[in-house]
Each structure stands twice: as C-alpha cells, then as structure tokens.
DSSP file (Angstrom, degrees, kcal/mol; ACC not computed):
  #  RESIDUE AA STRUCTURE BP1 BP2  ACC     N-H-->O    O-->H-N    N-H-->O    O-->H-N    TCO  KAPPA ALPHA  PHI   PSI    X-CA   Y-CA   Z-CA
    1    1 A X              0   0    0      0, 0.0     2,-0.1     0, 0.0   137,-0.0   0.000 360.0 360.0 360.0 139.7    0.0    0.0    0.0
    2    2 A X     >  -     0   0    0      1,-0.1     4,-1.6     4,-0.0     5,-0.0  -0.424 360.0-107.8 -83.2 176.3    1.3    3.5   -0.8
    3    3 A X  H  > S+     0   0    0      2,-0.2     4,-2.0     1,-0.2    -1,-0.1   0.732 118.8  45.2  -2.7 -74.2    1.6    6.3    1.3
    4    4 A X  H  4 S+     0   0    0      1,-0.2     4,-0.4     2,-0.2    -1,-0.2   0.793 113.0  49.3 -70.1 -31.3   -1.1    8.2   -0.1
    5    5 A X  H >>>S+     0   0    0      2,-0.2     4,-3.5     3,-0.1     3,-0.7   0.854 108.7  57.3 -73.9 -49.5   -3.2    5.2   -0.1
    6    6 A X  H >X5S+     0   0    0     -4,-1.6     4,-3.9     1,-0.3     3,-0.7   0.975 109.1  55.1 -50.9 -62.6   -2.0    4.6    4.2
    7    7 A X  H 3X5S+     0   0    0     -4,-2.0     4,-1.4     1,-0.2    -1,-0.3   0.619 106.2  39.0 -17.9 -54.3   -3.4    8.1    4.7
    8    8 A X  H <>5S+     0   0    0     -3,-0.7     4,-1.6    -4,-0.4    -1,-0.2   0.706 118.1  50.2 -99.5 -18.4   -6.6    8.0    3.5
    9    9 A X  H <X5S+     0   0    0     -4,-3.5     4,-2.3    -3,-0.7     5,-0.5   0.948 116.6  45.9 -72.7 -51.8   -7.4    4.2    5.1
   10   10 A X  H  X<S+     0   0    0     -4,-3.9     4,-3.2    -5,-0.6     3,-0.2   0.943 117.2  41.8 -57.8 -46.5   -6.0    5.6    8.2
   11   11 A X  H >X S+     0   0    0     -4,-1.4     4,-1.9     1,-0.3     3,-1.0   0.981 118.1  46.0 -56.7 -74.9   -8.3    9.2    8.0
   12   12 A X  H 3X S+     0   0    0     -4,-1.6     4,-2.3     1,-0.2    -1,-0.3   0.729 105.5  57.5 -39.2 -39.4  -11.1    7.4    6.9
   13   13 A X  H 3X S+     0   0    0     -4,-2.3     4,-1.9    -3,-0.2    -1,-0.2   0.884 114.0  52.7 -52.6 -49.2  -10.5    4.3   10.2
   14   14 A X  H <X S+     0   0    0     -4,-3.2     4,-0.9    -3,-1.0     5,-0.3   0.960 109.4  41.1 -75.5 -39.6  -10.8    7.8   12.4
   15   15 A X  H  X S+     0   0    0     -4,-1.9     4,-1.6     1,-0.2     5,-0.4   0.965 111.9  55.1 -87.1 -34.0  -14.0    9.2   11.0
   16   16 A X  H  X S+     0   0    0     -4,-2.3     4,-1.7    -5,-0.3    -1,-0.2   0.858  99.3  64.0 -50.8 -37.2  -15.8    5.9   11.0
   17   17 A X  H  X S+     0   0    0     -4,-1.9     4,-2.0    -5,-0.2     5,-0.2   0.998 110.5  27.7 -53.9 -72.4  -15.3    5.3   14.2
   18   18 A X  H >X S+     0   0    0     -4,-0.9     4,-3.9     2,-0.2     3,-1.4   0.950 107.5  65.7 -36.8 -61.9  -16.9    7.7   15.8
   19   19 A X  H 3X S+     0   0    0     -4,-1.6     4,-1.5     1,-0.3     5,-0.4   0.966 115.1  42.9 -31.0 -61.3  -19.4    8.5   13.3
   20   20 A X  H 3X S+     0   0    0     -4,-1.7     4,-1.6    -5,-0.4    -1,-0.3   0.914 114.2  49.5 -55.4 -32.9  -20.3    4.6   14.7
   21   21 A X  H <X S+     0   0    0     -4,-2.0     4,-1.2    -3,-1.4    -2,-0.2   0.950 115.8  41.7 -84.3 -44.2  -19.6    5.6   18.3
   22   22 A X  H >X S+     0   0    0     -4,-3.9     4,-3.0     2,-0.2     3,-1.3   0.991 114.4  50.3 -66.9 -72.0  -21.9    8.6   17.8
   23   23 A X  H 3X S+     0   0    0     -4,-1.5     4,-1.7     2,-0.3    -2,-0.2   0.825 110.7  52.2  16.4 -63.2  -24.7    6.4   15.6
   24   24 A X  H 3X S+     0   0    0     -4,-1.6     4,-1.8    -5,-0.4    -1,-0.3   0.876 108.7  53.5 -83.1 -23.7  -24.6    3.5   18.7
   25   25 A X  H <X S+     0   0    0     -3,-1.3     4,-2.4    -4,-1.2    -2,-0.3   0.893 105.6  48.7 -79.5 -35.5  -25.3    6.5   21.3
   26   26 A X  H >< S+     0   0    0     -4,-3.0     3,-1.0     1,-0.2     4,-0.3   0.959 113.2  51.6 -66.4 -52.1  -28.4    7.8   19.5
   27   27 A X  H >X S+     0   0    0     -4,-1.7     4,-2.3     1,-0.4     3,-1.0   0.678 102.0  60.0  -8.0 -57.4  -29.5    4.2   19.5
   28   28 A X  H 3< S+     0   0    0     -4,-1.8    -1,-0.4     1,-0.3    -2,-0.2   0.958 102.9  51.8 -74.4 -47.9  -28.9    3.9   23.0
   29   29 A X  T << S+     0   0    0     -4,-2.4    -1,-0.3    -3,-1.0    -2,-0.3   0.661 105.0  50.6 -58.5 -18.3  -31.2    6.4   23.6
   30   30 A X  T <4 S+     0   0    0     -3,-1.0    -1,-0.2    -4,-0.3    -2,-0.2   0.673  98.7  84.2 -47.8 -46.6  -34.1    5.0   21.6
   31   31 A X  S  < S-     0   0    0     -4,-2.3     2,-0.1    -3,-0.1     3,-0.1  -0.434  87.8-112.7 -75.8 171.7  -33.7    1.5   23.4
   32   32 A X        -     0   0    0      1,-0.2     2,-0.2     2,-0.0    67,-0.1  -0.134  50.3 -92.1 -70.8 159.7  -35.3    0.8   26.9
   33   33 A X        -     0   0    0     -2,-0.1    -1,-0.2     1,-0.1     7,-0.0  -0.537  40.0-105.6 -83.9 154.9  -32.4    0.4   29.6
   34   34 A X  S    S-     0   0    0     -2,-0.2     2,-0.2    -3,-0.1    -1,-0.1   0.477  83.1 -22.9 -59.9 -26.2  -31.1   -2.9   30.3
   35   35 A X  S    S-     0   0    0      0, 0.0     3,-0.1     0, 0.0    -2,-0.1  -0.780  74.0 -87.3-163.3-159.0  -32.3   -3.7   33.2
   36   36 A X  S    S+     0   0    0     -2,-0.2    -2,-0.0     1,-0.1    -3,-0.0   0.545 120.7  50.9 -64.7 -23.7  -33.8   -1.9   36.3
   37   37 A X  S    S+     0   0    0      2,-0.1    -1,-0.1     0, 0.0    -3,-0.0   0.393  85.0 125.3 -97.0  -0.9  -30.9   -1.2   38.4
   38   38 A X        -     0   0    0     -3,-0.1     2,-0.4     1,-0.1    -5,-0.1  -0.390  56.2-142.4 -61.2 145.8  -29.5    0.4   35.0
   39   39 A X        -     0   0    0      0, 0.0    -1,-0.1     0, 0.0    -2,-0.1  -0.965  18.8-112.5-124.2 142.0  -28.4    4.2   35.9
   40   40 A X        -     0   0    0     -2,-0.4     2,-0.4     1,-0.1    -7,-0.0  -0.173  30.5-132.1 -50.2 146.6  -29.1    6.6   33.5
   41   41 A X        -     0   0    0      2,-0.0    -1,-0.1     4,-0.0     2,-0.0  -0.970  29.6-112.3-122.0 145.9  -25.6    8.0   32.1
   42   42 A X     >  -     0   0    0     -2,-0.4     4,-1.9     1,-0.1     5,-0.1  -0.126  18.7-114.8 -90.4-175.6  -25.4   11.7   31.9
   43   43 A X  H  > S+     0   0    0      2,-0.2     4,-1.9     1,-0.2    -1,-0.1   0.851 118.6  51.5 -96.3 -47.3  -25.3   13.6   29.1
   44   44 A X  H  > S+     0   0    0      2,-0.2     4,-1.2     1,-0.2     5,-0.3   0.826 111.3  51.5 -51.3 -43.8  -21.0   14.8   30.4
   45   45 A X  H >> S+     0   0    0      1,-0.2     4,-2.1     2,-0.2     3,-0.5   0.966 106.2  53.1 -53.4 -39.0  -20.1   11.0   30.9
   46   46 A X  H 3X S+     0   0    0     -4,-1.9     4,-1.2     1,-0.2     3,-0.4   0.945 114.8  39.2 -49.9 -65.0  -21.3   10.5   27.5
   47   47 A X  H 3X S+     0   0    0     -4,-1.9     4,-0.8     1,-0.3    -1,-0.2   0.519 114.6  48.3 -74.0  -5.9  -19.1   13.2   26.0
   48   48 A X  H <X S+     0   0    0     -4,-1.2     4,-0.6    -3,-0.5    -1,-0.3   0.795 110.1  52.1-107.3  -8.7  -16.2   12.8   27.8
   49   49 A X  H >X S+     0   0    0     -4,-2.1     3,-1.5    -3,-0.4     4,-0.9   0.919 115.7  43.5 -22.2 -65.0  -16.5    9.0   27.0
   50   50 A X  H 3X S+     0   0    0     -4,-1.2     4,-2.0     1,-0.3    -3,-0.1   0.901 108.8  63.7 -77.0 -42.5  -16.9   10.0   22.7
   51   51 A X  H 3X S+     0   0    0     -4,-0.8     4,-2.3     1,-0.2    -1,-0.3   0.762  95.6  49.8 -69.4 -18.7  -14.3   12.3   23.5
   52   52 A X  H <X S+     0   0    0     -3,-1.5     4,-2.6    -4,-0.6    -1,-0.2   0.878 114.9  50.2 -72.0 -37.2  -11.4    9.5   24.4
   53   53 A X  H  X S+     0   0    0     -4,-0.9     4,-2.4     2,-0.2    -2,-0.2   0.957 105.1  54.9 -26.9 -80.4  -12.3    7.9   21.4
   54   54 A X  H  X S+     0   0    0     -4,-2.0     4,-3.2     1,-0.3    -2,-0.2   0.676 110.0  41.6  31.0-114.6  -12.0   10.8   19.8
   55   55 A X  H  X S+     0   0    0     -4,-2.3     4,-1.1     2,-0.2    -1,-0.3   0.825 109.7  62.6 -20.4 -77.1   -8.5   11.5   20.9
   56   56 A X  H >X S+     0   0    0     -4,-2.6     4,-1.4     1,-0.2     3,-0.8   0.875 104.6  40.9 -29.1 -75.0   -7.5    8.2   20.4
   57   57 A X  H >X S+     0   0    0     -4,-2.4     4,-2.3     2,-0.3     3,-1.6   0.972 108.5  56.8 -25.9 -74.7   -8.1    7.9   17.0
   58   58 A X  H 3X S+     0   0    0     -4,-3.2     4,-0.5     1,-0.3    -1,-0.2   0.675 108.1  56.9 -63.4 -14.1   -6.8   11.2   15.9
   59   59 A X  H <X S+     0   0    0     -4,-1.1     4,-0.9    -3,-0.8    -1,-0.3   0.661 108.0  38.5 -22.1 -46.0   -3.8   10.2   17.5
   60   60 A X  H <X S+     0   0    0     -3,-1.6     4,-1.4    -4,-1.4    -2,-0.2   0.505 114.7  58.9 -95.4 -11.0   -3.2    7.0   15.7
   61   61 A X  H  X S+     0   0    0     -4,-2.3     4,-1.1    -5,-0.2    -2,-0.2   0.780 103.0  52.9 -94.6 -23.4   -4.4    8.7   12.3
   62   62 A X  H  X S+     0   0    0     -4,-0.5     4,-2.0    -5,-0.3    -2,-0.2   0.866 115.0  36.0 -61.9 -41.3   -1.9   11.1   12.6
   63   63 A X  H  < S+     0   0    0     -4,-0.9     4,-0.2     2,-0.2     7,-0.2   0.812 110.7  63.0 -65.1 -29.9    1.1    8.6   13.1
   64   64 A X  H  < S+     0   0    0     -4,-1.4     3,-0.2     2,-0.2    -1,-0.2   0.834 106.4  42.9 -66.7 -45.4   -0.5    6.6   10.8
   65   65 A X  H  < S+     0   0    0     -4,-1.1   -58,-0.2     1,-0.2    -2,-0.2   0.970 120.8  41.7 -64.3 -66.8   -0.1    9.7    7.9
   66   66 A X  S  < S+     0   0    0     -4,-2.0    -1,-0.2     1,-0.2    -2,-0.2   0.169 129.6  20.5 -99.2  29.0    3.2   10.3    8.8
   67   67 A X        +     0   0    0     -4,-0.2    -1,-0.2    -3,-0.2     3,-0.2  -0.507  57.1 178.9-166.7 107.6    4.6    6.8    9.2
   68   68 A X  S    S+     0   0    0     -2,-0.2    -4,-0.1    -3,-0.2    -2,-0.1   0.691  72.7  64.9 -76.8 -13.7    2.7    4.5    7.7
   69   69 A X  S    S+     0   0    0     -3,-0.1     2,-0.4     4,-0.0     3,-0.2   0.418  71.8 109.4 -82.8  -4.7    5.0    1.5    8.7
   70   70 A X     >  -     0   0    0     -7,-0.2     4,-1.0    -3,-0.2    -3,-0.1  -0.558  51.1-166.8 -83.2 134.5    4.3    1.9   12.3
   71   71 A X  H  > S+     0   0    0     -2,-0.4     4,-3.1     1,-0.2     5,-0.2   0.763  87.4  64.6 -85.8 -21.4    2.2   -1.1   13.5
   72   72 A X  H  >>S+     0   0    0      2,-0.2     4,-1.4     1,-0.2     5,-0.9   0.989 104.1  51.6 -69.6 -54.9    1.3    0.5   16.8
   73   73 A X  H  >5S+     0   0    0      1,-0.3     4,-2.5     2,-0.2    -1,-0.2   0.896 113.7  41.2 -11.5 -75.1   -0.7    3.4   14.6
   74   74 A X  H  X5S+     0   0    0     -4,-1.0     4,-1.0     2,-0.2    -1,-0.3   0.840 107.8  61.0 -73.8 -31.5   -2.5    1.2   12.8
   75   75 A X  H >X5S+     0   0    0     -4,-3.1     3,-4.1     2,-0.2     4,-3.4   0.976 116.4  38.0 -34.4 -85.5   -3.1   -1.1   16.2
   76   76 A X  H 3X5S+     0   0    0     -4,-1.4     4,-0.9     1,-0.3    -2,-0.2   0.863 112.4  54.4 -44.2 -32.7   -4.9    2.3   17.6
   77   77 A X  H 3<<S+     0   0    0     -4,-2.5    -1,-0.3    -5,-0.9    -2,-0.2   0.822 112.1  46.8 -85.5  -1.1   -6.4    3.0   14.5
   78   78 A X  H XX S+     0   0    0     -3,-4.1     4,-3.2    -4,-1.0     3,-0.9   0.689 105.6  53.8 -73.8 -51.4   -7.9   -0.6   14.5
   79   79 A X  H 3X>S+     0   0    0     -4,-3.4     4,-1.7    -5,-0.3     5,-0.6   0.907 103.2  55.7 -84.3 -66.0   -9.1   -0.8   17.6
   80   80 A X  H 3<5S+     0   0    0     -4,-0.9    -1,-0.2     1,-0.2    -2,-0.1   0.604 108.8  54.9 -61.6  21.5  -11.4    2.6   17.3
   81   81 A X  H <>5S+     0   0    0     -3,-0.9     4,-2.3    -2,-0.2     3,-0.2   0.681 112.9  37.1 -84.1 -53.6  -12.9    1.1   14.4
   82   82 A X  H  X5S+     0   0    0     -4,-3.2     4,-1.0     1,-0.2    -2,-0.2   0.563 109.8  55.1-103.0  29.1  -13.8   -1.6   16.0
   83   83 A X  H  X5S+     0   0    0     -4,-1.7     4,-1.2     2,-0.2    -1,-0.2   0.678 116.1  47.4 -62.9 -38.9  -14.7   -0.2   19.2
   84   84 A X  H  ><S+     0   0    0     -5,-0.6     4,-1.2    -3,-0.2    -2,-0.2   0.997 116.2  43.8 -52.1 -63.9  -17.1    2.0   16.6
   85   85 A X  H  X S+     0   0    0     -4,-2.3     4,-1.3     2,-0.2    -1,-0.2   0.636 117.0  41.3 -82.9 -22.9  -18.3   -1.2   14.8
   86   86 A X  H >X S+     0   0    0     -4,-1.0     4,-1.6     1,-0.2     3,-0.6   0.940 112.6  52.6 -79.5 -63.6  -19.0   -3.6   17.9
   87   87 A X  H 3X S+     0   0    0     -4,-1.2     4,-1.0     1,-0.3    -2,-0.2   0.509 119.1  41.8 -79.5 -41.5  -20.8   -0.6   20.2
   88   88 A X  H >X S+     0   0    0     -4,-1.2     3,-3.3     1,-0.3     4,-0.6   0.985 117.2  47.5 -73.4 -70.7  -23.3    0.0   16.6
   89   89 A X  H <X S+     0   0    0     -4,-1.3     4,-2.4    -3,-0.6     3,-0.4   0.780 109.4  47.7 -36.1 -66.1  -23.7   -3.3   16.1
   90   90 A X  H 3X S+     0   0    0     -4,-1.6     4,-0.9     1,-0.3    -1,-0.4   0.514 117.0  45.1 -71.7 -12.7  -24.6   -4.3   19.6
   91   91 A X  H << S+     0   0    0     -3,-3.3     4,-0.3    -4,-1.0    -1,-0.3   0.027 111.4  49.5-115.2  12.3  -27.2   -1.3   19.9
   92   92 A X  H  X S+     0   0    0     -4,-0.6     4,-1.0    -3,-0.4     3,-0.5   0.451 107.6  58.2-113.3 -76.1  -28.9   -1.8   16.5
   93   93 A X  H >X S+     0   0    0     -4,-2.4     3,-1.0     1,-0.2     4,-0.6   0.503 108.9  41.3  -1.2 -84.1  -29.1   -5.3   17.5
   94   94 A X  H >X>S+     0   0    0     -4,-0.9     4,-3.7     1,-0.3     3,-1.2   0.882 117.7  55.6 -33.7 -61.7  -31.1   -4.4   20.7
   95   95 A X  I 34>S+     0   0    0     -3,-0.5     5,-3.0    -4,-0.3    -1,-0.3   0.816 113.6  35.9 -43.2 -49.7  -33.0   -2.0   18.5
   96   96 A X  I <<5S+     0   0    0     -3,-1.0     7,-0.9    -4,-1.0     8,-0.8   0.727 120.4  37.7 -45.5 -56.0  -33.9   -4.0   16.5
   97   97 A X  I <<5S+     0   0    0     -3,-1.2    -3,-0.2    -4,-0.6    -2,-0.2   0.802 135.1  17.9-110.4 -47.8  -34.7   -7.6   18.3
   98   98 A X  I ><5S+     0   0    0     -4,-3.7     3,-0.9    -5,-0.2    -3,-0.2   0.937 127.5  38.5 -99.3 -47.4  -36.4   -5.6   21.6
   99   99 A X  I 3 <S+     0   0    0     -5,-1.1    -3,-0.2     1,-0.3    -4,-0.1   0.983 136.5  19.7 -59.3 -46.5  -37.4   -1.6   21.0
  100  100 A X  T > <S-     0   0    0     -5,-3.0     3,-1.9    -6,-0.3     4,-0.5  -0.597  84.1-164.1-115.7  49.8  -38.6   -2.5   17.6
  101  101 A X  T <  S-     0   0    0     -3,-0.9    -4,-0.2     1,-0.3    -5,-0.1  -0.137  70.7  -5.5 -34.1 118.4  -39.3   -5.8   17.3
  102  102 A X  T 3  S+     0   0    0     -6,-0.7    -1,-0.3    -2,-0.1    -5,-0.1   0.411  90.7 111.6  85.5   0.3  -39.6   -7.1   13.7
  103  103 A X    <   -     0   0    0     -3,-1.9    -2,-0.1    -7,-0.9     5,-0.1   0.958  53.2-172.9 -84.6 -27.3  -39.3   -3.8   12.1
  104  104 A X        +     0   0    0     -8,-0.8     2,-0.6    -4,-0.5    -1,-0.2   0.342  63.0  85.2  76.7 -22.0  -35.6   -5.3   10.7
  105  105 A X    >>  -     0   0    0      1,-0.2     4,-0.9    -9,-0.1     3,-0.6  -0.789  62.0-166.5-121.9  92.4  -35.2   -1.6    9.5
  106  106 A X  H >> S+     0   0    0     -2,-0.6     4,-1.3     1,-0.2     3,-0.7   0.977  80.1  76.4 -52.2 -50.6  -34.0    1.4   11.2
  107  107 A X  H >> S+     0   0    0      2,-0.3     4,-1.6     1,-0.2     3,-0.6   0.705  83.5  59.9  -7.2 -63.6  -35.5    3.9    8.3
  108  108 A X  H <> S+     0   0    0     -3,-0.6     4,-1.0     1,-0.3    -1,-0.2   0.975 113.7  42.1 -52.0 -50.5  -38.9    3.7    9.2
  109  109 A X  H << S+     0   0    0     -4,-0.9    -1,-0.3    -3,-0.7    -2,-0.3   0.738 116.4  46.8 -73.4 -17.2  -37.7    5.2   12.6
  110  110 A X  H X< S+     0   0    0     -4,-1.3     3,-0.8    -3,-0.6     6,-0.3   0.851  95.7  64.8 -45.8 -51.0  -35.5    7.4   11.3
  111  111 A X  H 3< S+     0   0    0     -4,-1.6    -2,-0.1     1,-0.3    -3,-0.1   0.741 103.3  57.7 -65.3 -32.2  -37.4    9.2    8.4
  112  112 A X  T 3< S+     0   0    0     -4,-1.0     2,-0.4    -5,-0.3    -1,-0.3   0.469  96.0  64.8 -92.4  29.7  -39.8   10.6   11.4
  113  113 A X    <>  -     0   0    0     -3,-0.8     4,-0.8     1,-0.1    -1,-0.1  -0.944  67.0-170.9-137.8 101.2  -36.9   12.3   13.4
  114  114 A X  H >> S+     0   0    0     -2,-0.4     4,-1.0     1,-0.2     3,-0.5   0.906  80.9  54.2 -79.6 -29.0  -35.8   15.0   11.0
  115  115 A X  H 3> S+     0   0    0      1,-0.3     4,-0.8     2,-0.2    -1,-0.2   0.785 117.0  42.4 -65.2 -36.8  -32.4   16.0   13.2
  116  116 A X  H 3> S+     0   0    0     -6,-0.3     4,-0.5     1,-0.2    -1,-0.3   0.354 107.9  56.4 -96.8  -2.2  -31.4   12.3   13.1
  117  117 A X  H << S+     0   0    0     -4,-0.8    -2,-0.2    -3,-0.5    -1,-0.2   0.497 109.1  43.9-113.8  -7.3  -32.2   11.7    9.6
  118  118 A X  H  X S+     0   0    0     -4,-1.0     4,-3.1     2,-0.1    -2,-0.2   0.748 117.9  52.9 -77.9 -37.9  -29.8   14.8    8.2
  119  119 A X  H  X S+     0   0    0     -4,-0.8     4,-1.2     1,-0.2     5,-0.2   0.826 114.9  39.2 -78.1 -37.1  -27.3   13.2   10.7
  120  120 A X  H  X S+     0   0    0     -4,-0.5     4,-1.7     3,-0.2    -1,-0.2   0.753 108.1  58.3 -84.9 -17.5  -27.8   10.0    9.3
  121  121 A X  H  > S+     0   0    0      2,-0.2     4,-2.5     3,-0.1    -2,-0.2   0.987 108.0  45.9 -46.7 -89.2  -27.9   10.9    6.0
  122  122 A X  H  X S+     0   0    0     -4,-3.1     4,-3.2     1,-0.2    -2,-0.2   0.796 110.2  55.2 -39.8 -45.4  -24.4   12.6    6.0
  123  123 A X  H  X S+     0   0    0     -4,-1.2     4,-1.5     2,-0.2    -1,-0.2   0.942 105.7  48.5 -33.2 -88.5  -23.2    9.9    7.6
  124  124 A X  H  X S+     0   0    0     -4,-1.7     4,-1.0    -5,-0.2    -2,-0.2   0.788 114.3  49.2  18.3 -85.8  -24.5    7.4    4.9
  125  125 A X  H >X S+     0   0    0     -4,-2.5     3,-2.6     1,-0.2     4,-0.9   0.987 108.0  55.8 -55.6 -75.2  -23.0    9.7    2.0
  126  126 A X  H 3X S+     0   0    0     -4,-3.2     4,-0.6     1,-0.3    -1,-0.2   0.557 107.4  41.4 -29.1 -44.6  -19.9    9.9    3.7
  127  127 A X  H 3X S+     0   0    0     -4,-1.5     4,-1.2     2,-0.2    -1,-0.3   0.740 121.9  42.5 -78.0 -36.0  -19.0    6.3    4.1
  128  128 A X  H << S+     0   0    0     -3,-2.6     4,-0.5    -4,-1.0    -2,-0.2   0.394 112.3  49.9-107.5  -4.8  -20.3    5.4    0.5
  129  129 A X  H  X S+     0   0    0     -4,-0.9     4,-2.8     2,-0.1    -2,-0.2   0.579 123.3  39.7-132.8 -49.6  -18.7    8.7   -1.6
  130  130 A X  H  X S+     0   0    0     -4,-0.6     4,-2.9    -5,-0.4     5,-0.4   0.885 119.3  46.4-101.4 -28.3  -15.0    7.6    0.5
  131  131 A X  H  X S+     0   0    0     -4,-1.2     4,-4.1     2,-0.2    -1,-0.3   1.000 107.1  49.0 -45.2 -62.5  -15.5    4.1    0.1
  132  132 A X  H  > S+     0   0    0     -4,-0.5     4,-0.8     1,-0.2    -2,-0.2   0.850 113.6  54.7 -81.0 -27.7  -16.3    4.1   -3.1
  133  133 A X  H >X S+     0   0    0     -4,-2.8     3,-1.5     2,-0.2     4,-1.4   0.967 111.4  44.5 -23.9 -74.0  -12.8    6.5   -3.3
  134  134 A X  H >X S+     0   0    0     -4,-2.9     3,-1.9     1,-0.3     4,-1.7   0.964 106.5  56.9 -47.9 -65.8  -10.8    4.0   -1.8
  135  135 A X  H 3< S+     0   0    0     -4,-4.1    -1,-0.3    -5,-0.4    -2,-0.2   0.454 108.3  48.5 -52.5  -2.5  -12.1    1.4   -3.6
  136  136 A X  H <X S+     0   0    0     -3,-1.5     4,-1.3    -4,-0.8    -1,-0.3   0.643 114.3  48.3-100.1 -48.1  -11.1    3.1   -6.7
  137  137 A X  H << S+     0   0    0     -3,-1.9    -2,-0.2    -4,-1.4    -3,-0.2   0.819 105.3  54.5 -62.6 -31.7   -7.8    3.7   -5.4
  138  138 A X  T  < S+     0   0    0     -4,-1.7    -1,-0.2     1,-0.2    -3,-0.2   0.549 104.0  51.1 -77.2 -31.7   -7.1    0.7   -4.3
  139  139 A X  T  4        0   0    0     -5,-0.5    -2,-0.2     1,-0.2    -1,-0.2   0.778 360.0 360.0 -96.3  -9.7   -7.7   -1.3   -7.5
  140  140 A X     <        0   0    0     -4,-1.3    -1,-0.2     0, 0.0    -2,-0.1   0.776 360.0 360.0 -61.9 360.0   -5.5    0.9   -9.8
C-alpha cells in the first residue's frame, strides 16, 4: 500500500469510528435500559467517554499519515474502528430484536426524526462517496 493510499485508510478508520460511536449512542437512547438497576448516564459522561475515542483515534491517524510503517498506529487506528463497529452493532441489535421488534429496518424510525435523519444521512454519504474512493484507489 502507498503512502497516499495509508493516509486516506487511516483518515477514513478515524472518522468511521466515531461516526459509529456517535450512531450507537443515539441508539442507546431510543432503546429501553437494560435492566432496572441500570443508571441513567449523563449527558457529560457520555461526551467525555466520545471524546477518548476521539482523541485516540486522531492520534493513531496522525502517526498513521506520517509513518505509515508503524504497527502500533495502525493497532490504535484498528481498535477505534472496531470499538465504533461492535458498540453500533450491539445497539442496533437491541434496537432492533427488543425496542422495535420485527421492524428489521431502522429507516422507518429514522425518516420521522428529522435532526437524526440529516445526521444520518451525511453519515450514509460519507461512508459510501469515500468508500467508493478508496475502492477506486485501491484497485489501480
């Protein structure tokens, strides 16, 4: 892989994570809590929670850019992707099998929430317009 190529896997590993991290929190706020003894987490835990991510990431996407050979980089940028990709997963799951049973679809619930459906939207685009980048880059 080139350079230029290390760059944009790594940038792109940093904004998908979050974007997921952010994504599995609205989520979490649709589903019912986990149990009764669940406490609510405040609205400051939350953010300084998204915000180690965050940090993390943009840390390892930065070494990642300007050394592309360093494994530890790509370690960190690995693991806040798939810190992104289980925490989505695991709260669309829920969404899915308990808030919404059957519905299979987040869309329907989306489309009536207009603030989450621009946010999802972008989101969407984003991932599929730098995919579809990569993947162009990647096969030349």
């Amino acid at each position: 892989m080139s350079v230029d190529q290390s760059r944009v896997v790594a940038w792109l590993m940093w904004v998908w994570g979050p974007a997921m991290i952010v994504l599995a929190a609205m989520l979490a706020e649709m589903n019912p809590p986990i149990s009764t003894t669940q406490a609510p987490e405040s609205a400051l835990e939350g953010a300084i929670w998204l915000s180690t991510w965050v940090g993390f990431g943009l840390v390892s996407a930065l070494v990642v850019s300007s050394r592309p050979a360093n494994r530890i980089g790509w370690l960190m940028c690995g693991i806040t992707f798939v810190v992104g990709v289980d925490l989505l997963v695991s709260e669309y799951s829920r969404f899915a099998l308990i808030t919404e049973p059957g519905s299979g679809s987040l869309r329907d619930r989306v489309d009536s929430e207009e603030v989450v459906d621009g946010w999802v939207g972008v989101v969407a685009e984003t991932m599929q317009t730098a995919a579809a980048g990569v993947w162009v880059r990647v096969s030349r």
